[in-house]
Structure formats: structure tokens, C-alpha cells
C-alpha positions in Angstrom: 38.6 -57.9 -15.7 40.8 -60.9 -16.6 43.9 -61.7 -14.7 47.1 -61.5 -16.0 49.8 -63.5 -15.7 53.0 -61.5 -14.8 56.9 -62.1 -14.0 57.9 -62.6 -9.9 61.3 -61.4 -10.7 59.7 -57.7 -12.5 57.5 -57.1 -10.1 58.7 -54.5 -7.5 58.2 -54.7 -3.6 58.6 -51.7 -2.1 59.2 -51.0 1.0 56.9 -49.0 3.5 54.2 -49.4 1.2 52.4 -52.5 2.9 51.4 -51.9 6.6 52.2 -55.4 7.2 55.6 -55.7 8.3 55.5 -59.5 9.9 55.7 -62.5 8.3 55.7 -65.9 10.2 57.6 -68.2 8.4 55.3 -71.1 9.2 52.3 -69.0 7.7 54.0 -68.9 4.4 55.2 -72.4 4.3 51.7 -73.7 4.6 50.6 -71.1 2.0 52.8 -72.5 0.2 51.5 -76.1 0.2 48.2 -75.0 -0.2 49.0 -73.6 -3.5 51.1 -76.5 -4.5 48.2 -78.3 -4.2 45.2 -76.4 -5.0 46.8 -73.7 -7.2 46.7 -69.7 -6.5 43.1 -69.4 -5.9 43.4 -65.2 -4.8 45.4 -62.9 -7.7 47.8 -60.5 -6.0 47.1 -56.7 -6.7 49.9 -55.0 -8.8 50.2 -51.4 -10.3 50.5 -51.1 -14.5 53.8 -49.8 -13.6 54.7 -53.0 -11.7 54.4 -52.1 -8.1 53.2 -54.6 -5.7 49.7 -53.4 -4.2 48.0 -56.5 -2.3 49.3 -59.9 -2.0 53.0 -60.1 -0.7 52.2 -63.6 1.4 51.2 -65.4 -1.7 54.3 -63.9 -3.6 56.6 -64.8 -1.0 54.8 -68.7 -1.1 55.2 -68.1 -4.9 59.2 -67.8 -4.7 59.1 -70.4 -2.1 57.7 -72.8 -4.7 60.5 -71.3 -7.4 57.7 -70.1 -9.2 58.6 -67.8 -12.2 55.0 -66.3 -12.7 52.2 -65.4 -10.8 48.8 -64.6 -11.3 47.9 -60.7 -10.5 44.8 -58.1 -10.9 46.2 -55.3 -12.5 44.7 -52.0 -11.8 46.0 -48.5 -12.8 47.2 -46.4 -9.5 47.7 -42.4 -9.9 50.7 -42.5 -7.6 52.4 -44.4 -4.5 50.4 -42.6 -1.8 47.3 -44.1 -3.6 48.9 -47.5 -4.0 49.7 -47.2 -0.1 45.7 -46.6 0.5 45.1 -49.2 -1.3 47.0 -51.3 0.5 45.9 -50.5 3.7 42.2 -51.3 3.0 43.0 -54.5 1.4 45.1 -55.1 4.9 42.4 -54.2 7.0 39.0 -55.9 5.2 41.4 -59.2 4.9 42.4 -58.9 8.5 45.6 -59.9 8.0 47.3 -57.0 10.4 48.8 -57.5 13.8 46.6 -55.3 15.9 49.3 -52.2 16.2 50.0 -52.6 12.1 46.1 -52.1 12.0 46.2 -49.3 13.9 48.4 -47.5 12.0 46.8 -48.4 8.8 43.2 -46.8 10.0 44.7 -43.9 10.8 46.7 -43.7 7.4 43.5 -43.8 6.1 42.0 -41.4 8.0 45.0 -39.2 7.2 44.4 -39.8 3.5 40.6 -38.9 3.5 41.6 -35.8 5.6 43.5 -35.2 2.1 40.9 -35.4 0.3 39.0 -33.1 1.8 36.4 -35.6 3.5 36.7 -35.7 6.7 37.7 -31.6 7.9 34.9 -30.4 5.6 32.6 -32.7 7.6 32.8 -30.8 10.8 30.9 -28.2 12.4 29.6 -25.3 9.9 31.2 -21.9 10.2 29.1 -18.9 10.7 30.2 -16.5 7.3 28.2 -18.1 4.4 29.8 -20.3 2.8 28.9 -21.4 -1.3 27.3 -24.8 -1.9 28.2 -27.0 -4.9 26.8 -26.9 -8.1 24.4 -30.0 -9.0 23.3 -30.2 -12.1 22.0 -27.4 -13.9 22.2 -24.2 -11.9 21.3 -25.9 -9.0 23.3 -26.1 -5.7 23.7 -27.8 -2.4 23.2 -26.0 0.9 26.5 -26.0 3.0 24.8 -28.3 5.6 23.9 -30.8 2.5 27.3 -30.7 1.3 28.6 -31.8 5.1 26.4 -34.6 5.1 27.0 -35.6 1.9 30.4 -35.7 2.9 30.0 -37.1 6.5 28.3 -40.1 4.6 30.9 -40.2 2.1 33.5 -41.1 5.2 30.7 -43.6 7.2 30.9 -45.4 3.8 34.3 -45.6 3.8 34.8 -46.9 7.4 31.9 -49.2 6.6 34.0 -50.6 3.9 36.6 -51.7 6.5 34.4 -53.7 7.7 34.2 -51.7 11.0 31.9 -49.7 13.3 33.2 -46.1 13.4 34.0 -46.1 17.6 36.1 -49.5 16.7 37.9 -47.4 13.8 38.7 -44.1 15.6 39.7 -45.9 18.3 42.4 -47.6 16.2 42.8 -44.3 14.4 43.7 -42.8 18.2 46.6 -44.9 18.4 48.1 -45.0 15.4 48.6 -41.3 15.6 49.3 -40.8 19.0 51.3 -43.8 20.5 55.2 -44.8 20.0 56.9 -46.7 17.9 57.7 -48.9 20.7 54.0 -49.0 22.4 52.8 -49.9 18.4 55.6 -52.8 18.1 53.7 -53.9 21.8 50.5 -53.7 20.7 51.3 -55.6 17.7 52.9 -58.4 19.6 49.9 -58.7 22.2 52.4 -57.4 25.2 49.8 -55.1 25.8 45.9 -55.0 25.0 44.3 -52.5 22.6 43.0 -50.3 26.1 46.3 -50.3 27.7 47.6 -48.5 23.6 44.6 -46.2 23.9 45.2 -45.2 27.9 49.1 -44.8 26.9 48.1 -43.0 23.7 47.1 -40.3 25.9 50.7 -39.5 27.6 53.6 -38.0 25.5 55.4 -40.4 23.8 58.9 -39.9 26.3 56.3 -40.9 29.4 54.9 -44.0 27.2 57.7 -45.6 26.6 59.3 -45.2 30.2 56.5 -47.0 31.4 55.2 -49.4 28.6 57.3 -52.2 30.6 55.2 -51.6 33.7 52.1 -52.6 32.1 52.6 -56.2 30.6 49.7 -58.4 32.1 48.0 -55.8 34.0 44.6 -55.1 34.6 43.1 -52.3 33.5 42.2 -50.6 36.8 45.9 -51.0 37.7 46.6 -49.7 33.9 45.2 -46.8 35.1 46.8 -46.5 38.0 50.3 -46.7 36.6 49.1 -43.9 34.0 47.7 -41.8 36.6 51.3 -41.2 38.3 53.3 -40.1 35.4 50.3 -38.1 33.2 51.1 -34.5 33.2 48.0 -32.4 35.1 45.8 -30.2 32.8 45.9 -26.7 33.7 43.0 -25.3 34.8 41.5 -22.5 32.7 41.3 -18.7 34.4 37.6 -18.0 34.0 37.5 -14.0 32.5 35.9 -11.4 34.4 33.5 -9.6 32.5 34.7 -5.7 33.6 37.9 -4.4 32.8 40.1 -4.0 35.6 38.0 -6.3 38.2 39.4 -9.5 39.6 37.1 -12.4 40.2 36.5 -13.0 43.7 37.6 -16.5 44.4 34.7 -18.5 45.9 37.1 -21.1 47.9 35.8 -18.9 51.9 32.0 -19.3 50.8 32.9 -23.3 49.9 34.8 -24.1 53.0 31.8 -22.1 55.4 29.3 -24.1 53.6 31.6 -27.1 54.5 32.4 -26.7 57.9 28.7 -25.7 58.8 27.6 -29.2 57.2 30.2 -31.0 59.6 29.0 -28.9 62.3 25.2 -30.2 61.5 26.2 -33.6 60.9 28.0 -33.5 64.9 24.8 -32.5 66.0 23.0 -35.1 64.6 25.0 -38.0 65.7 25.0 -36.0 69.4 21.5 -36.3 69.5 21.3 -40.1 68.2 24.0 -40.8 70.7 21.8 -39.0 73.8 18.5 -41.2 71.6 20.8 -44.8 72.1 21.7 -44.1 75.6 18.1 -44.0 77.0 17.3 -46.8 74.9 19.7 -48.4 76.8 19.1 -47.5 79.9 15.1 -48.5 79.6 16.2 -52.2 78.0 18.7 -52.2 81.6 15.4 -51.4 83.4 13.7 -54.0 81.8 16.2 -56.5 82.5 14.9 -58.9 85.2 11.1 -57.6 84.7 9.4 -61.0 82.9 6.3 -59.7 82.8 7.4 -56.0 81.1 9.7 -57.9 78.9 7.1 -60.4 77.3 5.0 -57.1 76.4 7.9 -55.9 74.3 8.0 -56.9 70.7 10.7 -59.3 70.2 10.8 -58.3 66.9 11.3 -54.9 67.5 14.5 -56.3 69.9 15.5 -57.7 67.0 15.3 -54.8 64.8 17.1 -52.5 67.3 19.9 -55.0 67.6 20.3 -55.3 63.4 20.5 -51.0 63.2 23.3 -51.1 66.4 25.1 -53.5 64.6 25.2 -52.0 60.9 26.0 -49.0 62.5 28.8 -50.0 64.4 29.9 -51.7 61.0 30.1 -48.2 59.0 31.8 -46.5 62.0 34.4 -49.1 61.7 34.6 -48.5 58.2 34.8 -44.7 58.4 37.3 -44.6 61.3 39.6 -47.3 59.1 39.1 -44.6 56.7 40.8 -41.8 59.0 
């Protein structure tokens, strides 16, 4: 398809249609010189109706340069939403988004293809029989093959992105579930695309209070920042299967088998203790005896030294523990 030459001033830039919001003015200043010297080398995407699709850095170079016209793709768009699609893909295979703008472009997208019927008809198969869809003549496809048809349909997609699918619903994760503000944070590097997706998690209220917490941390102490404010899951009642009956709770049988395991465990050190202690003894027996001595295994000495020592070591450890 040829490109056409079209009007700055008539073409319309609407806003909330592209998912990138920042522009560094440096950026569009050597875009500018670029094209100065080398001429517009990429058309910029606009609708028949003259909305701007794809392209707005090298318009924005274009007025810069007090260019009147500009050269432009022009492709026929059913309506905004599809324009805003559009948009998003070009964003996202160009890589021209800031990291939290990309996130809320995938999951725009994903949003869109839920629209469309992609992505809930490629979940699990309900039980009641559902009718397949016609191919050809009198011919139809099974539920299942209508799923995976359809499951494809969306790998495509993502593949298109130039993603892998984890990468994407990761991205997709945040862009629906984290704040404006924890977007704006992720977009400005403040915060790295695992500290978004831990956040992501909390309510929005909770994110926010404490997004300033998390600047430069790791992500172990990410964690443990999250760990303090997330709300605790309630645990589900398990149903008793007759009417009327309560389940007997199993905390008594735990906390016998518990305390007869420490009981056990007492036992056993009692015993190595007594088993130490007449070691002990014998090596004081020893003491001063050459000739008994040199028939004892230095290496065994040895041995028995190493055990005492890397035992005293995890008592240490256990009683620091205490």
C-alpha cells in the first residue's frame, strides 16, 4: 500500500489513545535531526478518518522541524477501541514503553481479546454439551477443537508482541492489579518489575502506603515489607459429610504426636550424653598410659574430636535459636 502524504495540522491526537504518555525532549530533538538529515524513513499510522494510530515521536519531530506534511500509512479502523489496540501493539513490538506504560498496554490487550471472545472461551470445558462450529459443509468442530483453536489463536497473538507468554501475563498482572501510583514507579525505574508484581498482590490503599518503603530494596526485604501489611487469607472450613456432625478438630492428636517426638528426641541425647561421658572417662584412663595410648588409633582421636566439635557447634546454634 502506498503512503500518503497527509496535513500535520488535520491530523487529530487524541488523548488516552496512545499508552505512551512520556516524551523526553532530548529524544525528539535528535529525532528530529535525524530526519532533517536523512528524511522520515518510518510512515506514522493514521485512521481514514484522521486519527493518529502509531507514530506520535516522529510527529512531534515533524512540528519541531515546522513541517506542514508528513508521510503516513493509512489503514481503515472500525472504531477508537480498535485504534487504541492498535496502538498498543505497535507500542509494545517497537519497544518504545516505559516498563509500567507496557504493562498496562498487555493487559489492554488482554482485556480486548477477552472481548473478543478469545481468551474466556479458551478455558477449561464445561460438563453440559456444548455445540461446536460449523466448518465447511456440514461439518463441525469438537468443543475441545474449538478451545485450542482458540488457545492458539491468543499464543499467536502474544507471540506477535514479541514476548513469551509468562513475560506477558506477568506484565498483564500489573497492569490490572497495581496503582496508579505503583505504575507511574514502575515506569520511572523507582521500583523493579518484581517489587510491581509482589505489590500487585496487596489492595491498592496498602500499595501505595508502602510503595515509598521499597525504593532500592532487595527482593527478600521486598518481601518482607509486603509480608507485614498483606491481609491474611482465611482459611477454608472443611464440610463434614453428615448433617448435623461437627468435624472433630485434629489439633490433641497433632500436639501428642509432638510432644512424644520431643520426649524421644530427650531420650536420645540422654543416652549419647551417658555414651560421651564414658568415652571420656576411658581417654582420662588412658592419659599417662604410653604404651595403651600408642595402640589407639590416632585417627580415630581425631575423628572423635571433629564429631565433639560439630556438635558443640549446632548446640550453640540451636540454643542462639531459643
Amino acid at each position: 500500500m502506498p503512503f500518503k502524504e497527509l496535513q500535520i495540522d488535520k491530523i487529530e491526537v487524541k488523548k488516552g489513545l496512545n499508552f505512551r504518555t512520556k516524551f523526553d525532549p532530548k529524544e525528539i530533538k535528535k529525532l528530529s535531526e535525524s530526519i532533517n538529515n536523512l528524511g522520515q524513513l518510518q510512515p506514522i499510522v493514521v485512521s481514514t478518518n484522521g486519527l493518529l494510530i502509531a507514530g506520535e515521536c516522529r510527529l512531534r519531530a515533524m512540528k519541531e522541524l515546522g513541517r506542514k506534511k508528513i508521510s503516513a500509512n493509512v489503514i481503515r479502523v472500525l472504531d477508537e477501541e480498535k485504534a487504541k489496540e492498535l496502538n498498543a501493539a505497535e507500542n509494545i513490538h517497537r519497544a518504545t514503553l516505559n516498563k509500567g506504560e507496557e504493562a498496562k498496554a498487555c493487559a489492554y490487550l488482554r482485556k480486548r481479546w477477552e472481548s473478543e471472545g478469545l481468551t474466556k472461551s479458551a478455558g477449561r470445558p464445561k460438563k453440559k454439551e456444548v455445540k461446536g462450529k460449523k466448518v465447511g459443509k456440514g461439518k463441525k468442530l469438537s468443543h475441545s477443537e474449538t478451545i485450542n483453536s482458540e488457545k492458539a489463536k491468543v499464543e499467536e497473538k502474544i507471540k506477535e508482541t514479541g514476548m513469551s507468554k509468562a513475560s506477558f501475563l506477568r506484565k498483564v498482572k500489573v497492569g490490572d492489579n497495581a496503582s496508579a501510583k505503583v505504575i507511574d514507579a514502575l515506569g520511572a525505574k523507582d521500583i523493579t518489575q518484581k517489587q510491581a508484581e509482589a505489590l500487585a498482590e496487596l489492595p491498592k490503599t496498602a500499595q501505595d502506603k508502602i510503595l515509598p518503603d521499597l525504593k532500592g530494596k532487595t527482593a527478600a526485604e521486598t518481601m518482607m515489607i509486603i509480608s507485614e501489611v498483606a491481609p491474611e487469607k482465611p482459611k477454608k472450613k472443611k464440610e463434614t459429610k453428615a448433617k448435623g456432625k461437627k468435624e472433630t478438630p485434629k489439633k490433641d492428636a497433632k500436639k501428642s504426636k509432638t510432644e512424644e517426638a520431643i520426649k524421644k528426641f530427650e531420650s536420645e541425647i540422654e543416652t549419647l550424653i551417658e555414651d560421651v561421658d564414658s568415652v571420656w572417662k576411658k581417654l582420662k584412663n588412658l592419659s599417662g598410659k604410653d604404651r595403651q595410648l600408642n595402640a589407639v588409633s590416632i585417627k580415630t582421636f581425631k575423628r572423635f574430636k571433629t564429631t565433639l566439635t560439630r556438635c558443640g557447634t549446632h548446640v550453640e546454634e540451636t540454643l542462639g535459636m531459643m
